[in-house]
SERO-4910 file (N, C-alpha, C, O; in steps of 0.05 Angstrom, whole numbers):
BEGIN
 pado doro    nc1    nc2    nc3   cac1   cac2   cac3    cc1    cc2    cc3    oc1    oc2    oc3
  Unk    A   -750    759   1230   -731    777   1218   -744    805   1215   -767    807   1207
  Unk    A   -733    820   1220   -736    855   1215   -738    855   1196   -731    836   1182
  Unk    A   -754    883   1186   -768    895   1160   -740    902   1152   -735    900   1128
  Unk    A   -723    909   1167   -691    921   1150   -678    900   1144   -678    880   1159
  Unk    A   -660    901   1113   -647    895   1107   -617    880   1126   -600    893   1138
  Unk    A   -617    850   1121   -596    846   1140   -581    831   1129   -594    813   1118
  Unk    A   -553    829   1126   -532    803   1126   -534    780   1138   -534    776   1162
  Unk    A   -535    761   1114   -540    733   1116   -513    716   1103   -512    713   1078
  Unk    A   -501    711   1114   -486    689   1094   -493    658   1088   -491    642   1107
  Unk    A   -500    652   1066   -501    623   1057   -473    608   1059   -450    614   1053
  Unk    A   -483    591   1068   -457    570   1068   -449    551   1046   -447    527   1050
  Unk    A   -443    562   1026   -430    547   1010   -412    564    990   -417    588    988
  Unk    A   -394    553    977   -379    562    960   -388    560    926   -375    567    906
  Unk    A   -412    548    926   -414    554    900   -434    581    885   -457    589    888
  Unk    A   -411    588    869   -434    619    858   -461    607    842   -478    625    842
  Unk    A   -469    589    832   -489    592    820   -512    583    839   -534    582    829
  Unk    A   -509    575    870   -526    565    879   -534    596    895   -557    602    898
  Unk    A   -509    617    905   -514    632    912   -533    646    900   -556    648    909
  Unk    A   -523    661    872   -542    667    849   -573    654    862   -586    664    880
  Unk    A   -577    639    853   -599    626    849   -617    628    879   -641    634    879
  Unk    A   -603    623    901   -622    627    923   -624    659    933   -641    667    949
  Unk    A   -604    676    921   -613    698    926   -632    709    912   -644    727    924
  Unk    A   -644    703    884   -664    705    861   -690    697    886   -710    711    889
  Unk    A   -684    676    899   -709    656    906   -717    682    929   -736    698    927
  Unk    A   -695    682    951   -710    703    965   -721    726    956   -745    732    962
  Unk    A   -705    744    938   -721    763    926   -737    770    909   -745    791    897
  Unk    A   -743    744    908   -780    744    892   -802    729    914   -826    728    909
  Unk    A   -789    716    939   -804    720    956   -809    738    970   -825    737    988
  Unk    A   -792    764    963   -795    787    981   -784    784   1008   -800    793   1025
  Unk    A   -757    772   1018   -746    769   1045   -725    796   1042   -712    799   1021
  Unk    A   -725    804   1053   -706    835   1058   -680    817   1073   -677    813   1097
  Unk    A   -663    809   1047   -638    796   1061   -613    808   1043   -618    818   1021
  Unk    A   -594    807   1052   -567    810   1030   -543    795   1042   -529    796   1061
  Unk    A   -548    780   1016   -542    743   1018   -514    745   1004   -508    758    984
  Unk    A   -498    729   1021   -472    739   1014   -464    704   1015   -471    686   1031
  Unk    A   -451    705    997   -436    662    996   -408    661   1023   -394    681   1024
  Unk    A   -405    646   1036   -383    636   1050   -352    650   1041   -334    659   1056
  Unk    A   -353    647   1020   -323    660   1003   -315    680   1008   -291    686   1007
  Unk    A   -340    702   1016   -332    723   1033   -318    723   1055   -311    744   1067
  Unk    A   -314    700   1062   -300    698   1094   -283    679   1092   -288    657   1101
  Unk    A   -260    683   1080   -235    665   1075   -229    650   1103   -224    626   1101
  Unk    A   -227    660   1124   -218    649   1146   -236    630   1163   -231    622   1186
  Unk    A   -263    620   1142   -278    605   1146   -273    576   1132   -276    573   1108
  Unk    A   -267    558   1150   -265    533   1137   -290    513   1121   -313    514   1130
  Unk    A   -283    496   1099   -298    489   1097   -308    458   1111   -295    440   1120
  Unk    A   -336    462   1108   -355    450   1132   -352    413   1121   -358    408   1097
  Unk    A   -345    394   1136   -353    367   1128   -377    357   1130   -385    353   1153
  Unk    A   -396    351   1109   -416    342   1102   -425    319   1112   -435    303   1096
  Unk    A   -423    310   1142   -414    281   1153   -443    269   1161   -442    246   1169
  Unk    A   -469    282   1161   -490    277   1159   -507    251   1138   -505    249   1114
  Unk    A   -520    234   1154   -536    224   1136   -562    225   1126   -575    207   1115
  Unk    A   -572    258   1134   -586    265   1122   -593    292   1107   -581    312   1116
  Unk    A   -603    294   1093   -606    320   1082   -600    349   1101   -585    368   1098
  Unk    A   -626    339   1128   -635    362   1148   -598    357   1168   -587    377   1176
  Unk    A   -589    337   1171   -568    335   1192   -544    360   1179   -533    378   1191
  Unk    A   -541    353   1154   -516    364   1130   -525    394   1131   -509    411   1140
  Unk    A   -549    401   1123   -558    431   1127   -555    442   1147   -542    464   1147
  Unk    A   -563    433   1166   -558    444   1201   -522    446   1208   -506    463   1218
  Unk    A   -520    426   1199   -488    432   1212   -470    450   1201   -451    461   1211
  Unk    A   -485    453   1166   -469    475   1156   -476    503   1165   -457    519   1166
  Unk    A   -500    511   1173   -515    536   1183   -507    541   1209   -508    565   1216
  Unk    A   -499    521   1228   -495    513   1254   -461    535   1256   -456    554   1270
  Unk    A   -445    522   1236   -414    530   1233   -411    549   1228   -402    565   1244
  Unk    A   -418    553   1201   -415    584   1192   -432    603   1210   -420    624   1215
  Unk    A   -454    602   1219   -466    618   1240   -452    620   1264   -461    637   1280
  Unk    A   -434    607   1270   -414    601   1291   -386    621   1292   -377    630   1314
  Unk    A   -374    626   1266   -358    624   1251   -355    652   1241   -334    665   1240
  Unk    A   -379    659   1234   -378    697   1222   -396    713   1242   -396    738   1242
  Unk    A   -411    699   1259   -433    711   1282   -453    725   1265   -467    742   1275
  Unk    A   -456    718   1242   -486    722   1226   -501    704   1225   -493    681   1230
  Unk    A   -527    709   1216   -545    693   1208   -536    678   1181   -527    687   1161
  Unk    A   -541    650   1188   -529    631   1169   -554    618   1150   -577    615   1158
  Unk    A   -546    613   1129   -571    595   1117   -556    570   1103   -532    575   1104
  Unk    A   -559    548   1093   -557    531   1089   -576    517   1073   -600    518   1078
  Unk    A   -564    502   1049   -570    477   1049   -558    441   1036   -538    432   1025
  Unk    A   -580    433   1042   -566    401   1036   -587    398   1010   -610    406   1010
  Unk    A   -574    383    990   -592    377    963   -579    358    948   -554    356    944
  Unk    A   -605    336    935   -593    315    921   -613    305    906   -636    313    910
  Unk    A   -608    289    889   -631    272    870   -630    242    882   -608    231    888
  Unk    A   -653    232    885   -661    214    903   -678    193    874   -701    199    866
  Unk    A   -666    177    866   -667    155    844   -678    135    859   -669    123    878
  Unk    A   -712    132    840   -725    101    853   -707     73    853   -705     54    869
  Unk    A   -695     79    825   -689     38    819   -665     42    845   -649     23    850
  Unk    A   -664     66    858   -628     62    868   -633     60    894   -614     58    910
  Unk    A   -665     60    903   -674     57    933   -660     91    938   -644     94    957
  Unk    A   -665    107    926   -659    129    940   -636    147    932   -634    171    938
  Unk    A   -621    134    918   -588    137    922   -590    164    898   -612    167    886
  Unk    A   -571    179    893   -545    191    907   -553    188    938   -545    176    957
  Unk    A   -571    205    933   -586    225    959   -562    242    968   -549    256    953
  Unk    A   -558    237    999   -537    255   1006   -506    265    988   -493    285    984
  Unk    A   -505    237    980   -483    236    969   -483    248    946   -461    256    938
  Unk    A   -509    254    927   -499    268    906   -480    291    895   -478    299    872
  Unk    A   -469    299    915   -447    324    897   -416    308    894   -396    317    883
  Unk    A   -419    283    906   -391    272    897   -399    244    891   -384    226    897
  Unk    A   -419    241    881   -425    205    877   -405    202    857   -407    178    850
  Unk    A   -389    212    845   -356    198    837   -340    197    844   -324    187    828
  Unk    A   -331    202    866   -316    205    885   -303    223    886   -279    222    888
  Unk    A   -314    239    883   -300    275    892   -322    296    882   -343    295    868
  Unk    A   -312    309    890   -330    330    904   -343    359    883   -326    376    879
  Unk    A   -356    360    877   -363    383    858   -361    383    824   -368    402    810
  Unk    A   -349    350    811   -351    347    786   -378    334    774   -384    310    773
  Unk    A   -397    361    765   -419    355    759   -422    342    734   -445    336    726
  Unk    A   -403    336    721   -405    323    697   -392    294    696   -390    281    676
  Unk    A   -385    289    715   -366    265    726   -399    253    737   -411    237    723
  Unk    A   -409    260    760   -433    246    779   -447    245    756   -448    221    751
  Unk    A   -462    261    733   -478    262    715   -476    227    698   -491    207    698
  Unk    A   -452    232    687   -440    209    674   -443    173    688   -448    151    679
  Unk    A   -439    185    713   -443    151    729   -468    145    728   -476    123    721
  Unk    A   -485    166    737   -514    165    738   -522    148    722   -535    128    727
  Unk    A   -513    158    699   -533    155    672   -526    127    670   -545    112    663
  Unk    A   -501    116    676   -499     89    673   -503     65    680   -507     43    670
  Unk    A   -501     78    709   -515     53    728   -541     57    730   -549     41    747
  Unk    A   -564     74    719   -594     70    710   -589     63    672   -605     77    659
  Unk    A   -574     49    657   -570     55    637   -602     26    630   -621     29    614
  Unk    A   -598      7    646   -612     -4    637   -641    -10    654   -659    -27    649
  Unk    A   -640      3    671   -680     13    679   -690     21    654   -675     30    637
  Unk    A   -716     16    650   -740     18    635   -751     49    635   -740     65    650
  Unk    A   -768     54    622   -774     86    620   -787     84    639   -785    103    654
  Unk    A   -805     62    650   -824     72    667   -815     63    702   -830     59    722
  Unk    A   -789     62    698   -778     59    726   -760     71    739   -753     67    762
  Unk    A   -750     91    721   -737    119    719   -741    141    736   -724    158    740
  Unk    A   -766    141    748   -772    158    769   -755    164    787   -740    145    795
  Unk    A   -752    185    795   -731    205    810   -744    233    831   -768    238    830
  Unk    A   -734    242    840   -737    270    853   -717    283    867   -699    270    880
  Unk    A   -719    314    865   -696    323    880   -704    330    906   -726    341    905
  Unk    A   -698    330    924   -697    333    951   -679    360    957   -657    364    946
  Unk    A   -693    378    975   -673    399    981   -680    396   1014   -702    384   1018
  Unk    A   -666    404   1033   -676    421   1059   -648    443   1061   -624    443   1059
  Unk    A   -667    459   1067   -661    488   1077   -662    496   1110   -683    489   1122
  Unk    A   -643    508   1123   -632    510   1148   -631    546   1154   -617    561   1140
  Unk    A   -647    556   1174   -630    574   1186   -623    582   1210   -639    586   1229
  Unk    A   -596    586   1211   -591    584   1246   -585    619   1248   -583    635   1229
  Unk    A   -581    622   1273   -578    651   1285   -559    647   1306   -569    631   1322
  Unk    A   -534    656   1314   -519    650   1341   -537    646   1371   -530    631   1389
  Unk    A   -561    663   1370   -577    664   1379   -588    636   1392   -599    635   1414
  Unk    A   -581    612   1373   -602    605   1372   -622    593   1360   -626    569   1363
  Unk    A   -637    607   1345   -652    597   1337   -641    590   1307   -624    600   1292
  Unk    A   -666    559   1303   -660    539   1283   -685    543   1272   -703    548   1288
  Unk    A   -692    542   1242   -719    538   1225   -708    514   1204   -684    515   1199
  Unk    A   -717    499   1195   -716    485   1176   -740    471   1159   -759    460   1169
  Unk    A   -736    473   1130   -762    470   1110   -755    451   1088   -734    457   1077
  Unk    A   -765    433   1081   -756    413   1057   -785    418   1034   -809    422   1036
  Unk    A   -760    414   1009   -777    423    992   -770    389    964   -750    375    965
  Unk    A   -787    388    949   -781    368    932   -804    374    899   -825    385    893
  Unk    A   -791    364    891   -791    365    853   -796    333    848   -773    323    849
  Unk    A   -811    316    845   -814    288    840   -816    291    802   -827    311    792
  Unk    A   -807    275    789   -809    275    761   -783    253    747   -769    241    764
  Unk    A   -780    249    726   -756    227    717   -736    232    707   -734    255    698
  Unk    A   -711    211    702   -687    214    692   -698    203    665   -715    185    662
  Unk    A   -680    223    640   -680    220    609   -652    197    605   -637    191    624
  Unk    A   -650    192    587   -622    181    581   -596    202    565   -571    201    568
  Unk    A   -607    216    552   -589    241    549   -582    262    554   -583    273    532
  Unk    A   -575    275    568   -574    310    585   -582    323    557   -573    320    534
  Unk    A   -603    341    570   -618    366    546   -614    389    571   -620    388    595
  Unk    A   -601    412    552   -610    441    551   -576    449    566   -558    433    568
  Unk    A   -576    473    574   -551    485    575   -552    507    605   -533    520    613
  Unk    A   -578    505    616   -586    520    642   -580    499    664   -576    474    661
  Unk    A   -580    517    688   -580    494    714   -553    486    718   -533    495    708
  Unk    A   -557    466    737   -523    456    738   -535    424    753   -558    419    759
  Unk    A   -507    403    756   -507    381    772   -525    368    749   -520    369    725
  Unk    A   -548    356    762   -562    335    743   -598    349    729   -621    344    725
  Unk    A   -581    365    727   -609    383    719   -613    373    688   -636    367    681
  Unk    A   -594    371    673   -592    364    652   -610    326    641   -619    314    621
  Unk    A   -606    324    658   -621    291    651   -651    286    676   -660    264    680
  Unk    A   -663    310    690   -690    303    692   -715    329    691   -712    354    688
  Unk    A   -733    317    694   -751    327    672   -766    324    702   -758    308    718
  Unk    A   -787    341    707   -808    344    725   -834    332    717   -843    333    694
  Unk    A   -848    320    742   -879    313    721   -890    344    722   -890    364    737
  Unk    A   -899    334    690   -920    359    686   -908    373    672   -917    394    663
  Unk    A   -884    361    669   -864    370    630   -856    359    622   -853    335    628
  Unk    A   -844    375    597   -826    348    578   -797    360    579   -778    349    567
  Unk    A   -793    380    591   -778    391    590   -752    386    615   -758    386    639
  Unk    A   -724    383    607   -711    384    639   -711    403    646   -723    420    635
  Unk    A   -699    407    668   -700    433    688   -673    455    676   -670    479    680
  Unk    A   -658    439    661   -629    454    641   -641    474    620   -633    496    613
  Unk    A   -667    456    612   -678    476    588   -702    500    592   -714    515    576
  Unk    A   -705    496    620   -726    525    626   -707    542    633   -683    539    634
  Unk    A   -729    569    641   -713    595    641   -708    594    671   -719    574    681
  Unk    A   -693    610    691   -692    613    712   -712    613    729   -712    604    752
  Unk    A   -731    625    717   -756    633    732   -776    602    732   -782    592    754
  Unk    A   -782    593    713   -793    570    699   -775    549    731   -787    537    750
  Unk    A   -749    552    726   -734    520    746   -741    534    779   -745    519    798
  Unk    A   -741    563    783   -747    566    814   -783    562    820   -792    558    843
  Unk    A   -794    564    802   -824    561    809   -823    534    819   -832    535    842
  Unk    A   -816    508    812   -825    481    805   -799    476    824   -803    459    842
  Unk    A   -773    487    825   -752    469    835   -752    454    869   -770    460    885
  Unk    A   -736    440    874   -743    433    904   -721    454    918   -720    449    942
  Unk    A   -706    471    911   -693    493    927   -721    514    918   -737    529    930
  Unk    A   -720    511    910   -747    538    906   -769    536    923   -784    554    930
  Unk    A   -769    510    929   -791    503    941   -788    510    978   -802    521    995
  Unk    A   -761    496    979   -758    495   1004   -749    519   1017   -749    521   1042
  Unk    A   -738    545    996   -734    567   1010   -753    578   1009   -755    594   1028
  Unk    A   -773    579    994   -796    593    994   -809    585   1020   -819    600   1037
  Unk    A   -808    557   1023   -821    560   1048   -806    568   1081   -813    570   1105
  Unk    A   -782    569   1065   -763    582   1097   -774    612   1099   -783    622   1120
  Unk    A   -772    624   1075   -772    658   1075   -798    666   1091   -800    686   1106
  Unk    A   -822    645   1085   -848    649   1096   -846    644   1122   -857    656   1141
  Unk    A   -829    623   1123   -832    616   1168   -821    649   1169   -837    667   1174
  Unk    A   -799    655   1165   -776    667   1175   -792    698   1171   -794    708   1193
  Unk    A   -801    711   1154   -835    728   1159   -854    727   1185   -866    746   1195
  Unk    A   -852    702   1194   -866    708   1203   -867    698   1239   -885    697   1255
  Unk    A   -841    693   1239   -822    684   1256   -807    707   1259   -784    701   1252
  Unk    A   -809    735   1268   -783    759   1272   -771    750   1295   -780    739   1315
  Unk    A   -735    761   1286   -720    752   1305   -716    784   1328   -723    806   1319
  Unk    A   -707    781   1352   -705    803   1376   -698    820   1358   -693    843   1363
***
């Protein structure tokens, strides 16, 4: 990518994720201006039909890069629960059966781990991050947060299941740090940080 400033649209419709990954690039210092999907009404939204993190990211970066002829970014993200062999995983933004009620998936969670042990509670979030170019070219970076589920949601930051886990190496969930505090440690933090660095150093024509 060029030293100038360029239009990127993320593919998704939610503002706080936009928020949040535009913070991430510009404290990595990526010269982007990151605009959410919503800007482009006549863009459909993408089916998530992937069974993996990297498949769901790509195809969304794939579309909308298809779709507005910008550079697309993407991603796929979920909490990946030991006793559950893995589970939400992909599925976490609708593990209630629909789509985007973060306090609905929160609620099941908690119940069907209601009776795991503290010390089997282990969890992590999983992100991968996607960026395509009509061009072309594809980069992709996975980033992860390993740490456990609490039994009560603490703090009032964050969104989805931020509220019930806690990272090793705190006591704290990721709801009750500051913005800065959840992008240092988070697994979107992680994994865009490490896109912004390929993509540095990777310039496109």
């Amino acid at each position: 990518m060029s030293a100038a400033t360029r239009k990127v649209v993320l593919a998704t419709r939610n503002e706080h994720k936009v928020v949040e990954i535009r913070r991430i690039l510009a404290e990595a210092g990526l010269p982007v201006d990151l605009v959410g999907v919503a800007d482009f009404p006549d863009v459909d939204d993408v089916v998530e039909s992937g069974l993996t993190f990297a498949d769901n990211a790509l195809l969304k970066a794939r579309t909308v890069a298809a779709a507005t002829g910008l550079p697309a970014l993407a991603d796929d993200s979920g909490i990946s629960v030991d006793a559950m062999n893995g589970m939400p995983g992909v599925f976490s933004g609708r593990w209630c059966g629909r789509h985007g009620d973060d306090a609905a998936n929160l609620d099941l969670l908690l119940a069907q781990v209601r009776d795991v042990p503290d010390e089997h509670r282990g969890a992590a979030f999983v992100c991968v991050a996607a960026y395509v170019e009509a061009t072309g070219k594809e980069l992709v970076q996975e980033g992860r947060s390993v740490g456990r589920l609490i039994r009560e949601p603490r703090g009032q930051g964050g969104f989805g299941y931020d509220p019930i886990f806690v990272p090793d190496g705190d006591s704290r969930t990721t709801a009750e740090m500051t913005a800065a505090e959840k992008d240092a440690i988070s697994h979107r933090g992680r994994a865009f940080r490490l896109l912004a660095d390929q993509l540095a150093r990777t310039p496109s024509p």
